[in-house]
N, C-alpha and C positions, 0 to 999 in steps of 0.2 A: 623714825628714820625715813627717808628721800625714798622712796622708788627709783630702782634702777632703769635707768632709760639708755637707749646707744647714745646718744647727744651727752649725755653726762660724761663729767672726766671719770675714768675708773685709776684706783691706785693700788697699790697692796704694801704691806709692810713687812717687814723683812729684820732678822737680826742672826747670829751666830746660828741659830735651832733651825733655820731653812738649809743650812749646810751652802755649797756652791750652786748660786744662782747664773740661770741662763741669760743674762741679759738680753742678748738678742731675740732669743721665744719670746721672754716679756714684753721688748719692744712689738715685735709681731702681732702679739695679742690685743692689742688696740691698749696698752698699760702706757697712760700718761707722766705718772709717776709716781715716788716711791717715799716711802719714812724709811727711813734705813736708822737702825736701833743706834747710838754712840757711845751710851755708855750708861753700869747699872755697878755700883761699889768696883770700878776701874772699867778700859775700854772693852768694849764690843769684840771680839777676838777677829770677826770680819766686817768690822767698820771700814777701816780704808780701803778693805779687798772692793766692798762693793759699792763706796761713796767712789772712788775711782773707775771702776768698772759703768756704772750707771751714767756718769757725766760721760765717759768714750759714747754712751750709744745716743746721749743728747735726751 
């Protein structure tokens, strides 16, 4: 695995078991972007909550 550096993109991943995500803290935290879970034997229960939410913060 890469060594984390500041110059490296950082991301995190996310699905229903994170509960309600802060988008804007993520943004803040220098969080380039995201896997957001869509779907495991039917949808993600917060896919569109946070595939929507993520693209508002760019």
């Amino acid at each position: 695995m890469q060594t984390r550096k500041s110059g490296n993109a950082q991301g995190i991943d996310v699905s229903h078991w994170q509960g309600k995500i802060d988008w804007a803290k993520v943004a803040a935290n220098g969080i380039s972007f995201a896997f957001i879970k869509a779907t495991q034997n039917g949808v993600d229960e917060r896919f569109i909550e946070n595939a929507r939410a993520q693209r508002r913060r760019g």
